[in-house]
N, C-alpha and C positions, 0 to 999 in steps of 0.2 A: 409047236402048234398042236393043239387039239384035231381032233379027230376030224371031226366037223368040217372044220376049216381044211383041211387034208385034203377030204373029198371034194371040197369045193373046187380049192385048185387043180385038181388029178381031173375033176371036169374040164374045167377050162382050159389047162394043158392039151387034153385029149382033142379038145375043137379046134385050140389051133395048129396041132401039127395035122389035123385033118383037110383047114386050111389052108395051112402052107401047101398040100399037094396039089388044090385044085389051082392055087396061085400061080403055081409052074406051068398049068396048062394055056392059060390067059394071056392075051396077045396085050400090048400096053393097053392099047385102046378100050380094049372090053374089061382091063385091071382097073381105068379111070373110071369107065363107068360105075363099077360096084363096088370099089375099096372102102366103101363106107358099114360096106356089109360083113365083112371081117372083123377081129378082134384086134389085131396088127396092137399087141400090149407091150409093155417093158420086157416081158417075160421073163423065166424064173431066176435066171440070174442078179440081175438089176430087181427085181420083187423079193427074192432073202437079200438083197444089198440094203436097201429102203427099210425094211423090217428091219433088222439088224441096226439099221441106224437110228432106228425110232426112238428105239428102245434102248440103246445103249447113251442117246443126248435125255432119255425119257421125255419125249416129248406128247405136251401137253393136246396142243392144239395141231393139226395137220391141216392142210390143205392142197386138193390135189385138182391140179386146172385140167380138166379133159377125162372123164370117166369113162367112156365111151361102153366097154360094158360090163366095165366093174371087175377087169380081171384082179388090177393093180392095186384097189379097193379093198380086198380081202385081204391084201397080207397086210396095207396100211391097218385096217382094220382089228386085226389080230394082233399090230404092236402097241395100238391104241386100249386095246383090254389090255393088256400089261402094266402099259403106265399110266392108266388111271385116266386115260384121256379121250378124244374123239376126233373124226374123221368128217372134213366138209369136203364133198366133192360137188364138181359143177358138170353138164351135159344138158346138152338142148333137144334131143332128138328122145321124144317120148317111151320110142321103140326099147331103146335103149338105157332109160331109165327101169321101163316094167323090169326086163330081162334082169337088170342089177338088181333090184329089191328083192324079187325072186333068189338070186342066187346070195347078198346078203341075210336072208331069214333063211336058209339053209346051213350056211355057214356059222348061226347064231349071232350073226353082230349087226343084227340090224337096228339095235337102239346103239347103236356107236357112229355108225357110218350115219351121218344127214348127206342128201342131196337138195341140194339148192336147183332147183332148174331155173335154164336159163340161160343170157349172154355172161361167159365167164366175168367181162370187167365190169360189167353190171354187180355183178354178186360179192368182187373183189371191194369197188368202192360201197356198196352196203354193209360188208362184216364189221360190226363192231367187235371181232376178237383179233389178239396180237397171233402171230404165227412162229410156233417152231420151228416147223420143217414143208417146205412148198416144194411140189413134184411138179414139174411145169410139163404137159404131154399135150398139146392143143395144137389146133393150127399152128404152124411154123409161124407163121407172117402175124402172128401175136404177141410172141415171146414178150419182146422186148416192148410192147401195149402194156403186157402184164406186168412186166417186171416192174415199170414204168408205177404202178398201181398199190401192188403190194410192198415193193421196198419200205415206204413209210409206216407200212404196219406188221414190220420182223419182229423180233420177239429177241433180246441178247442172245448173242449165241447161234442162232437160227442158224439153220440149213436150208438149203434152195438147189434140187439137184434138174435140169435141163436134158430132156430126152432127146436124142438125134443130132446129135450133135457130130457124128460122123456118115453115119447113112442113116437114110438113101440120100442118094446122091444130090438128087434134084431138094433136097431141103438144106443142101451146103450154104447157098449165101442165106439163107435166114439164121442158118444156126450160127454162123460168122459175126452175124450182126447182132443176134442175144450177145455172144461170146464177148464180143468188142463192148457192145454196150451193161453187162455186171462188170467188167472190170474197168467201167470209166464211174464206177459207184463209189461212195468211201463207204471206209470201213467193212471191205470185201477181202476173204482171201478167197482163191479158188484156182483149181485145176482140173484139165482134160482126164479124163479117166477112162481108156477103152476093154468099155463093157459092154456088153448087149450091143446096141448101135451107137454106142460113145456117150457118156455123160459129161454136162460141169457140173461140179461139184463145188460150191460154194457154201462159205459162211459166212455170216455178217456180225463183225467180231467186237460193235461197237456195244458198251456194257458190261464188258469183259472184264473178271480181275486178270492179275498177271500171270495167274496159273489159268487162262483161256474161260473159267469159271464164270456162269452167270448166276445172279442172286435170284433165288426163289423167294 
């Protein structure tokens, strides 16, 4: 990664382990009220996993359901100048749109990254592009909305990686029921992967030659 984008991260790193501290102070009650106010992202783990993966299926087209404040957008963003491609992500909350644009034209890739605002499944059945690689981070209680949405417009090949799939805890049966429902899809492989707060990892292998290869 360029420089640029270094700093970006090393930002947003920095706010939320400053986060995390004030989180430990926070009784649940007063957590509910304001968890919207945090960055609560993949974090760097799972963010060079996604980059890493972008770039190595070279994927074209991205799409990331839940930007919330663009931590996870940078590094998509950053695999997206590599392969030639670009970055849709979705977010309703205005606040939190400025703050991302802001920190994508710092990071340089602000003609890579579009955001669409708006209701994610709104946006989902609007694209008229096929999908590489979908990083699903939204509401829990969507997942399987979404999945539901975008399956029809995967791309051979594709990837579809599912955040929270192990904690927090109180998002177990949603992510159970994403879990249950990609693996009642055809033409899905995937599995649990404990990273960050647990990923699936899925690909939708329909278009494949026999070497797992999809045609360009």
């Amino acid at each position: 990664m360029d420089q640029r984008v270094q700093a970006v991260l090393n930002e947003y790193a920095a706010r939320h382990q400053a986060e995390l501290v004030e989180m430990r102070r926070l009784k649940p009650e007063e957590m509910g009220r304001i968890r919207d106010e945090f960055l609560i992202p993949l974090g760097p783990v799972v963010g060079n996993f996604v980059y890493e993966l972008a770039k190595a299926q070279q994927a074209k087209v991205i799409l990331e359901l839940g930007m919330s404040f663009g931590y996870t957008s940078v590094y998509l963003g950053a695999a997206a100048r590599e392969t030639g491609g670009k970055v849709i992500t979705t977010e309703l909350d205005p606040k939190k749109i400025a703050y991302a644009k802001a920190m994508y034209e710092k990071a340089g890739l602000a003609d890579i990254i579009e955001i669409r605002a708006g209701d994610a499944r709104k946006t989902i059945d609007a694209a008229k592009e096929r999908f590489d690689l979908v990083i699903v981070d939204l509401w829990k209680d969507l997942y399987v909305d979404c999945l539901d949405r975008f399956y029809p417009k995967l791309a051979p090949g594709a990837y579809i990686v599912g955040d929270n799939m192990i904690f927090p805890q109180d998002a177990r049966k949603d992510a159970m029921a994403y879990r249950k429902a990609i693996r009642a899809k055809p033409h899905i492989d995937t599995v649990l992967l404990p990273i960050g707060n647990g990923i699936e990892l899925s690909r939708y292998t329909a278009g494949l030659d026999a070497d797992g290869i999809a045609a360009r």
